[in-house]
C-alpha positions in Angstrom: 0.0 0.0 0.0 1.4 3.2 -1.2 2.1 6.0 1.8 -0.6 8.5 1.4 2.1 11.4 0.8 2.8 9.4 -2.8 -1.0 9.9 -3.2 -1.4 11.8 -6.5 -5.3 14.0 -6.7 -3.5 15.4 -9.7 -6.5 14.1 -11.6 -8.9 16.1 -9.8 -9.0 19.8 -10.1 -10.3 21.1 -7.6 -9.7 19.0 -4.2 -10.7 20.0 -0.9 -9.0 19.3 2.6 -11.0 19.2 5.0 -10.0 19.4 9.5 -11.4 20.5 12.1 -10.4 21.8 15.7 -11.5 21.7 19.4 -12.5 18.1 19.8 -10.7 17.4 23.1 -11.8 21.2 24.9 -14.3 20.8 27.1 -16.0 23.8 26.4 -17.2 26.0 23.4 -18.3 24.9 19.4 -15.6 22.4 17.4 -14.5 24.3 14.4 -14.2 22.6 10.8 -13.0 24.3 7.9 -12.5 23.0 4.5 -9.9 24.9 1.5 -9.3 24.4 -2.0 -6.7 25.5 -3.0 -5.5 27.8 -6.1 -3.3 25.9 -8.5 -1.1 28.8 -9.5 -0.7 30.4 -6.2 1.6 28.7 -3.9 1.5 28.9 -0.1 4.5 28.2 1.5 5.0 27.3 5.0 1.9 24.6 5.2 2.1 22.1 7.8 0.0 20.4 10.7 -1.2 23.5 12.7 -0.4 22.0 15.9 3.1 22.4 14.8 3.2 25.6 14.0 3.0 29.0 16.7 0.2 31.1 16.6 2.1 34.1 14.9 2.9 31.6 12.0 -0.8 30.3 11.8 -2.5 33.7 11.8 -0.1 34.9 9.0 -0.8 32.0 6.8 -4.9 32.2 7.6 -4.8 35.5 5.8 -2.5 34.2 3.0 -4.9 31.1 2.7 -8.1 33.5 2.8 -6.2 35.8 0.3 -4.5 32.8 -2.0 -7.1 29.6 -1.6 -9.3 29.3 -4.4 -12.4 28.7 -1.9 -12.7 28.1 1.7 -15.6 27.8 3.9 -15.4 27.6 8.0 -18.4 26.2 9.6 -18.7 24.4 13.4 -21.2 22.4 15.6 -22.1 24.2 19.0 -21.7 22.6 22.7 -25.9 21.9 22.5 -25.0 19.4 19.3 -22.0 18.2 20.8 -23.9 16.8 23.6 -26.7 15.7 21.8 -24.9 13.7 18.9 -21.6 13.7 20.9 -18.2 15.1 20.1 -17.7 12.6 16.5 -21.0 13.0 15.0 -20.6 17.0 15.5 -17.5 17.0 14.1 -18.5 15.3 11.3 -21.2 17.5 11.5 -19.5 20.7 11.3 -17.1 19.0 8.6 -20.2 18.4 5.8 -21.1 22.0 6.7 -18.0 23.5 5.6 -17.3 21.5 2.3 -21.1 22.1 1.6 -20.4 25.6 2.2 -17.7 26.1 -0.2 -18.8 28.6 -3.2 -16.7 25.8 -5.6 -17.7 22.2 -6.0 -14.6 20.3 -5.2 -14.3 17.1 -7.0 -12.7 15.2 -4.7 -12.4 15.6 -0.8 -9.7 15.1 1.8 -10.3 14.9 5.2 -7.4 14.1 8.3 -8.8 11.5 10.3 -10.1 7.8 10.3 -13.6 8.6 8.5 -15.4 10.4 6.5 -18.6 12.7 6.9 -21.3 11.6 4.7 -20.6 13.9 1.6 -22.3 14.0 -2.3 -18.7 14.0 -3.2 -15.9 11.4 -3.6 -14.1 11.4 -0.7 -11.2 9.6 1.4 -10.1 10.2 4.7 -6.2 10.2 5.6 -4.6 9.6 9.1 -2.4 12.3 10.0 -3.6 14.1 6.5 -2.8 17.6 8.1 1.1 17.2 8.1 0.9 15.2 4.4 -1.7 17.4 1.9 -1.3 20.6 1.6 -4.9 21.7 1.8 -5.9 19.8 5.2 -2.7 21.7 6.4 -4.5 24.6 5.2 -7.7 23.7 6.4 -6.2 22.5 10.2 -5.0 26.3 9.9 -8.4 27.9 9.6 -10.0 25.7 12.2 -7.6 26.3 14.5 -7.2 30.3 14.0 -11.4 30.8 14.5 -11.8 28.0 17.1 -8.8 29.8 19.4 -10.0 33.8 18.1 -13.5 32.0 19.8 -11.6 31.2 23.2 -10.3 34.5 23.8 -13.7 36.3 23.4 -14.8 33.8 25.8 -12.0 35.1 27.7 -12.7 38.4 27.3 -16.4 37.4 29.1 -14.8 35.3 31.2 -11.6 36.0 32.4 -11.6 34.5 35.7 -11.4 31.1 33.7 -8.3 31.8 31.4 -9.8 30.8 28.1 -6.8 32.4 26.5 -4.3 30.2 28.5 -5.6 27.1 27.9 -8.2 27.2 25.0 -10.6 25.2 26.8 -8.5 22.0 27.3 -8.8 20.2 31.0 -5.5 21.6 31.8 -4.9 21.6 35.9 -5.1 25.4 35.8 -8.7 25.0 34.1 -9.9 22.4 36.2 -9.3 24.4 39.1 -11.0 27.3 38.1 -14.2 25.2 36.5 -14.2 23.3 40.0 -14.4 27.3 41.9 -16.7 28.8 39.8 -18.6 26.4 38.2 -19.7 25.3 34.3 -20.9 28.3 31.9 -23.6 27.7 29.4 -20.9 27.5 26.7 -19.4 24.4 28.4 -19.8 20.7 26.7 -22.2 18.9 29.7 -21.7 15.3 28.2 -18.2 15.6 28.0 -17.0 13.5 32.2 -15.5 16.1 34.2 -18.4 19.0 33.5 -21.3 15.9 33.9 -19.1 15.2 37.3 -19.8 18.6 38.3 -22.9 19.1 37.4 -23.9 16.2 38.9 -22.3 16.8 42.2 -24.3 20.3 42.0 -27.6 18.8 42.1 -27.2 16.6 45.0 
C-alpha cells in the first residue's frame, strides 16, 4: 500500500482538505473548515497546525483566505456536541464546511479515520494535516477561528483563562471550573463538566 504522501489528486482539479479543531476542549463549538486551493498560487510554510506557533498560523490564515481558491469555516455548538456527541458533530461541522464552499470540489480530503457523509468522492487520511497541503491549510483555519472564539470567551470570562488554555482540561482550568462552576458554553456530556454538574444537584 502506497504512503498516502505518494498519493497523487492530480486528476482532480479542484480538491478540498477538509480538519477541524477543538474536539478534546471541554468547552465552546468544534471548528471545521475545509480549503481548496488555487493551482497557480503557492502557499509556502503549510504544515499540521499544531506544529506551528500562533504568529505563523495567523499569517498564513490571511494568506490562505487571500491565496485559496475557496474556503468555507463552519462548526457544531456545545448543544450538538452533547446531543450527537463530540464525533457526529465534528463530522457535522465538517459536511457543513465542504457544503459551504462557493466551488464544488471534486474530490475531498479529510485528516482523520472517517469520512462525513458527503455527495462528493471522498477519502479520509490519518495524519492528513502534516501530508496534503490543503488539510494543512484547512487545520490552519480551524484552528485560527476556534482559538479567536476562546479569547472572546476570555474576554467574558476572564476568571477562567480561556486564552491560556483554549478550553483543554489543563490543571489550571480544572481548578477554576471546580471554583466557579460550568458556563452555558461548556460541553455537559463531556465527564469532568457531567461530574460537576452532577455533584451540583445533590
Amino acid at each position: 500500500m502506497q504512503s498516502s504522501l505518494m498519493l497523487d489528486f492530480s486528476q482532480y482539479a479542484r480538491v478540498a482538505g477538509v480538519d477541524e479543531a477543538g474536539r478534546g476542549p471541554l468547552v465552546g463549538n468544534v471548528v471545521a473548515a475545509a480549503v481548496i486551493l488555487h493551482p497557480d498560487n503557492q502557499i509556502l510554510g503549510l504544515a499540521d497546525s499544531k506544529k506551528l506557533s500562533e504568529k505563523k498560523r495567523e499569517a498564513l490564515y490571511d494568506e490562505i483566505m487571500e491565496k485559496a481558491l475557496c474556503w468555507a469555516v463552519a462548526s457544531a455548538s456545545p448543544v450538538e456536541i452533547d446531543q450527537i456527541n463530540i464525533l457526529h458533530a465534528s463530522m457535522l461541522a465538517m459536511k457543513r464546511a465542504v457544503m459551504s464552499l462557493n466551488v464544488n470540489p471534486d474530490y475531498v480530503v479529510i485528516d482523520g479515520n472517517r469520512c462525513p457523509d458527503l455527495p462528493y468522492p471522498s477519502e479520509a487520511i490519518v495524519k492528513g494535516d502534516a501530508k496534503v497541503a490543503a488539510i494543512s491549510a484547512a487545520s490552519i483555519l480551524a484552528k485560527v477561528v476556534r482559538d479567536r472564539e476562546m479569547y472572546l470567551l476570555h474576554e467574558q470570562y476572564p476568571e477562567y483563562a480561556f486564552n491560556k488554555h483554549k478550553g483543554y482540561p489543563t490543571a489550571q482550568h480544572m481548578s477554576a471550573l471546580k471554583k466557579y462552576g460550568p458556563l452555558p458554553e461548556y460541553r455537559k456530556s463531556f465527564r469532568p463538566v457531567a461530574q460537576l454538574l452532577e455533584t451540583s444537584v445533590r
